[in-house]
C-alpha positions as CSV (number, residue, x, y, z in Angstrom):
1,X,-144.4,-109.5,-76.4
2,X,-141.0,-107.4,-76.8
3,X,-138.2,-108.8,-78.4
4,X,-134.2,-108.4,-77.9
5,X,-131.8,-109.5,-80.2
6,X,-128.8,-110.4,-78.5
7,X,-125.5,-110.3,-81.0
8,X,-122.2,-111.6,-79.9
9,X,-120.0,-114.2,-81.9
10,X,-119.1,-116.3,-78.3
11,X,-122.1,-118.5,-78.0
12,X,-121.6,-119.0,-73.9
13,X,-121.9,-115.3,-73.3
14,X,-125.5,-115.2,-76.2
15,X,-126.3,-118.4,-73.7
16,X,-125.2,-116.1,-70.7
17,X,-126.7,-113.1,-71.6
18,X,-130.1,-114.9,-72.9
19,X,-130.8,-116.3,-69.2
20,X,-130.3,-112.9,-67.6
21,X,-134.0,-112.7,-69.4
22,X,-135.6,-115.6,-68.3
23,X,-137.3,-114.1,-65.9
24,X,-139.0,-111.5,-67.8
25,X,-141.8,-111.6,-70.6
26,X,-139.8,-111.2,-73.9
27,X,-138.7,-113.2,-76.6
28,X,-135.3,-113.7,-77.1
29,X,-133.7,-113.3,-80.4
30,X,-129.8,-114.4,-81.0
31,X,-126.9,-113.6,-83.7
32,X,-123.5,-114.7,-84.0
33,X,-122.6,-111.7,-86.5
34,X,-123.4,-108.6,-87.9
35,X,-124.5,-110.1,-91.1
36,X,-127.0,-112.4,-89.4
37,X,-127.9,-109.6,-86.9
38,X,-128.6,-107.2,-89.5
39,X,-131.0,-109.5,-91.5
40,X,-132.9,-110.6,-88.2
41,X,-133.2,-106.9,-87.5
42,X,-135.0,-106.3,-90.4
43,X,-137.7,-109.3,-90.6
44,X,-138.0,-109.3,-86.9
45,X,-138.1,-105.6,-86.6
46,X,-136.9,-106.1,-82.5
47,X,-137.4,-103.5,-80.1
48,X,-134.1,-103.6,-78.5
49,X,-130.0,-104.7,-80.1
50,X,-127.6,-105.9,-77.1
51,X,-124.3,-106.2,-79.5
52,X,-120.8,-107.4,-79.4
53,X,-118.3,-104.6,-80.9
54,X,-115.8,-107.3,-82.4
55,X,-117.3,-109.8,-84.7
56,X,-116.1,-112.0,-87.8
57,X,-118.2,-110.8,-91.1
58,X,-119.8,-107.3,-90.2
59,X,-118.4,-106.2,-86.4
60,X,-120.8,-104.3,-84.1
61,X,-119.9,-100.7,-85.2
62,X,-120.8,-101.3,-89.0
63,X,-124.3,-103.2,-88.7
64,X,-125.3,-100.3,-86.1
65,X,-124.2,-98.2,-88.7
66,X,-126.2,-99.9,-91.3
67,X,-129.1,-99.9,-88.9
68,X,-129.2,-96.8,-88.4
69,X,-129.2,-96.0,-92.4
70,X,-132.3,-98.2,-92.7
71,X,-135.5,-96.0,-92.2
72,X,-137.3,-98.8,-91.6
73,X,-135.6,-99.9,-88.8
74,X,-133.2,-96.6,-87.7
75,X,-135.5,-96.2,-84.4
76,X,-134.3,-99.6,-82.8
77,X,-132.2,-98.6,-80.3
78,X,-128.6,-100.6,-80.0
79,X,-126.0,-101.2,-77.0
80,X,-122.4,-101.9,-77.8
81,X,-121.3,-104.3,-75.1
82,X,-117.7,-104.6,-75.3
83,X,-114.3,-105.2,-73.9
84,X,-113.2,-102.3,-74.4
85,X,-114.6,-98.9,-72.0
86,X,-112.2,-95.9,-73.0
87,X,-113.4,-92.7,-73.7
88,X,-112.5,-92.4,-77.2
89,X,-114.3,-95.8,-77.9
90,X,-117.6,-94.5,-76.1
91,X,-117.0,-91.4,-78.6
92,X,-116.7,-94.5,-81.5
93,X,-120.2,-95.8,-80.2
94,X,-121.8,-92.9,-80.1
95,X,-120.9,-91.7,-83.6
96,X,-122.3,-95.2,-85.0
97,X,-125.6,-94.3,-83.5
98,X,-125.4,-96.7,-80.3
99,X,-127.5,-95.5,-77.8
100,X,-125.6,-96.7,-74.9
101,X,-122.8,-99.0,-74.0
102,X,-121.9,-102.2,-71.2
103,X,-118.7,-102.9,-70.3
104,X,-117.8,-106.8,-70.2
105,X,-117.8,-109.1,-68.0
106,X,-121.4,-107.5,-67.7
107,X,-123.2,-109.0,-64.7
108,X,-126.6,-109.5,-64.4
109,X,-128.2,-106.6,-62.5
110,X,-126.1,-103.9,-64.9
111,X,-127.4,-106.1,-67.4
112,X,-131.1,-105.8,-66.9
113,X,-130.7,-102.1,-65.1
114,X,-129.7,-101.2,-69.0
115,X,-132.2,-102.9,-70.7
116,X,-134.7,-101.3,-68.4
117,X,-133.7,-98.3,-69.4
118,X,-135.3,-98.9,-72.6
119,X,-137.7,-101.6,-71.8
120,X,-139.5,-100.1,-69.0
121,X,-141.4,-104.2,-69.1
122,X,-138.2,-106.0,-67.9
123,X,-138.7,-107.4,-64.9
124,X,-135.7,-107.3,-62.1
125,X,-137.3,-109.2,-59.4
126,X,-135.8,-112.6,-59.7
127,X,-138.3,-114.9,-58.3
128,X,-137.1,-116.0,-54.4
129,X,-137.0,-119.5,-53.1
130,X,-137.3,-120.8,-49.5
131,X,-133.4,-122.6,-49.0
132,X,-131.5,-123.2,-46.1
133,X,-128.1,-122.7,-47.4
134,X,-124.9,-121.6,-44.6
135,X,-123.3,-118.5,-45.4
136,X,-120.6,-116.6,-43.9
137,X,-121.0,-113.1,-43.2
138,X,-118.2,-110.8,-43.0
139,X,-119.2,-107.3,-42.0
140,X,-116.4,-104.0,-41.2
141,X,-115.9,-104.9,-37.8
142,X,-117.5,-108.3,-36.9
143,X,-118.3,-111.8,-39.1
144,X,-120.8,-114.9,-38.5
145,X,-122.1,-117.6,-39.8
146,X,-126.2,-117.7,-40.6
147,X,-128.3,-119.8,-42.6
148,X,-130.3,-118.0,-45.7
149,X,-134.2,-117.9,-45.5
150,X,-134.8,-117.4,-48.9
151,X,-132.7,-116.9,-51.8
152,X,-133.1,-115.1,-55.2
153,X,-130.4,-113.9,-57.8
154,X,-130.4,-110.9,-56.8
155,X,-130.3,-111.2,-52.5
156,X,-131.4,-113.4,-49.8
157,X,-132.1,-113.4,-46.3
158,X,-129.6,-114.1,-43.9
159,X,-131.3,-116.1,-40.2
160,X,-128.8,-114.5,-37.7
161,X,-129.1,-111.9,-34.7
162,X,-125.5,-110.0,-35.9
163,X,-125.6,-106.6,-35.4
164,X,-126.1,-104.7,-39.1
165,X,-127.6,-101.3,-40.1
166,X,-129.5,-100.3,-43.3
167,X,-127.2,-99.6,-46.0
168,X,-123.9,-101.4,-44.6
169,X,-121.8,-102.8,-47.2
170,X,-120.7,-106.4,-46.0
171,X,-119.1,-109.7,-47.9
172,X,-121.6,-113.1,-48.0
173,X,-119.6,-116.0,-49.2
174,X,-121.8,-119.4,-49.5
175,X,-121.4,-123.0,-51.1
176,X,-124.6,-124.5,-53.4
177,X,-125.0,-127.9,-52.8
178,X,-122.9,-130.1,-55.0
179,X,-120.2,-127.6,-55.5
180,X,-116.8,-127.1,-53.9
181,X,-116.2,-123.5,-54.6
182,X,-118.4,-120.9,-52.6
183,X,-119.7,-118.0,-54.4
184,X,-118.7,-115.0,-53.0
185,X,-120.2,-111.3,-53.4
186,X,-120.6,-108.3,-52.0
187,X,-123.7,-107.2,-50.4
188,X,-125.7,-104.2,-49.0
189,X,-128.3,-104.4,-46.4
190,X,-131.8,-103.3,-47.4
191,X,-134.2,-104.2,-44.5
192,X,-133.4,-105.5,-41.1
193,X,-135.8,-108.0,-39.0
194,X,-135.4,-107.8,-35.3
195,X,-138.1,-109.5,-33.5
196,X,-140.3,-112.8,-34.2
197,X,-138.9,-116.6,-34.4
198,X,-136.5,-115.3,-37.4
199,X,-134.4,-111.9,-36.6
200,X,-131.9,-111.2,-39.6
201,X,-131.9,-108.8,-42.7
202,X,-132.3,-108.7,-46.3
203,X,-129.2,-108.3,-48.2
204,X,-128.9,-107.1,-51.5
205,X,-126.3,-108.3,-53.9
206,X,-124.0,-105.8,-55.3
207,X,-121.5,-107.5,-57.3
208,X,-120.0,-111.3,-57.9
209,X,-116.2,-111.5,-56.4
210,X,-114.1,-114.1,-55.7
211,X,-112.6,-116.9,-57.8
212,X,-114.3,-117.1,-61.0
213,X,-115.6,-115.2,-63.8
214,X,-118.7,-113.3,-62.5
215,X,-121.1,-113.6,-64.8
216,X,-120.4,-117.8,-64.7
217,X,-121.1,-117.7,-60.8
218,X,-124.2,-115.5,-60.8
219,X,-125.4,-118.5,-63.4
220,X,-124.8,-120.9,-61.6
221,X,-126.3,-119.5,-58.9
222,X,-129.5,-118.9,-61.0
223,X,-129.5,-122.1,-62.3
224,X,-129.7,-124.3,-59.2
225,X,-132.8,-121.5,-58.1
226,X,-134.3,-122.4,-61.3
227,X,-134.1,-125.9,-60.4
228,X,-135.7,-125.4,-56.9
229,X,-138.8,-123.5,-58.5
230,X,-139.5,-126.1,-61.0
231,X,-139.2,-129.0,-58.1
């Protein structure tokens, strides 16, 4: 099994990051610091680093930098994830021996689109459930309301007869139960259904918006689909 060590000194966003994995066949490895990060690199020996740049004991920059003067572990590739996305900072990265960089608030699908990059084994297709949930649909020139067919983190399928082409950019706003706020993102349709007992379309879902951090709606979103699939 392929391991990650994920390195960041704010435990909700190791707690965050670690569940954009759950999905996929890997072990999950966690730091808080560069110190700790650099001794778990070396007696783990994990095939990929996810680290924070700014860190108490050893930041990010330095323990890639002392990574990559280890022989026995120099060939681990690392991503800086940081605040911060200026040029000159990339430049910074680079120089340390980072092989690529995420810009925070990172939400899931950039997430795991990176990771894939070097784990070819990551899986991206977040498992769908069958939920009835109302959602309101708000396209360039026309909205609705629909119910979903099915539901995964990263799209769903919207029940309706509204008029949408492939590859339309829309808004799809919906409330999980037990919650007040609606999740809001924006979507892209990927496959329409026209005939049968169920016309709609599959949307795919771009980015979080809307109140909220992003990266704390998509989990909640993934949590209470988690909660279906083991019910």
């Amino acid at each position: 099994m392929k391991k990650v060590l994920i390195v960041d000194d704010v435990k909700l966003l190791r707690e965050i990051h670690k569940r954009y994995l759950s999905s996929s066949q890997v072990d999950v490895l966690t730091a808080e610091n560069g110190e700790e990060a650099l001794d778990i690199t070396r007696s783990e020996k994990p095939d990929l680093i996810i680290m924070d740049r700014y860190m108490p004991k050893m930041d990010g920059l330095a323990c890639c930098i002392a990574i990559k003067a280890d022989p026995s572990i120099a060939h681990i590739p690392v991503i800086m994830a940081t605040n911060a996305s200026q040029k000159d900072d990339a430049e910074e990265y680079f120089r340390s021996g980072a092989a690529d960089f995420l810009s925070k608030p990172i939400e899931a699908k950039t997430f795991l689109d990176m990771v894939r990059k070097y784990l070819p084994e990551i899986d991206r297709r977040a498992p769908r459930v069958t939920e009835a949930v109302e959602v309101k649909i708000v396209a360039e020139d026309s909205q609705c309301t629909a119910v979903t067919g099915d539901m995964s983190q990263n799209g769903a399928f919207a029940v309706t007869d509204m008029n949408v082409s492939v590859n339309e950019e829309l808004k799809f706003s919906f409330k999980l139960p037990g919650k007040e706020v609606p999740i809001e993102v924006q979507g892209r349709v990927v496959w329409l259904k026209k005939e049968g007992d169920a016309p709609g379309f599959g949307i795919e879902f771009i980015r979080v918006t809307g109140p909220g951090l992003p990266m704390l709606r998509s989990g909640e979103l993934k949590e209470f689909l988690q909660s279906k699939i083991k019910n």
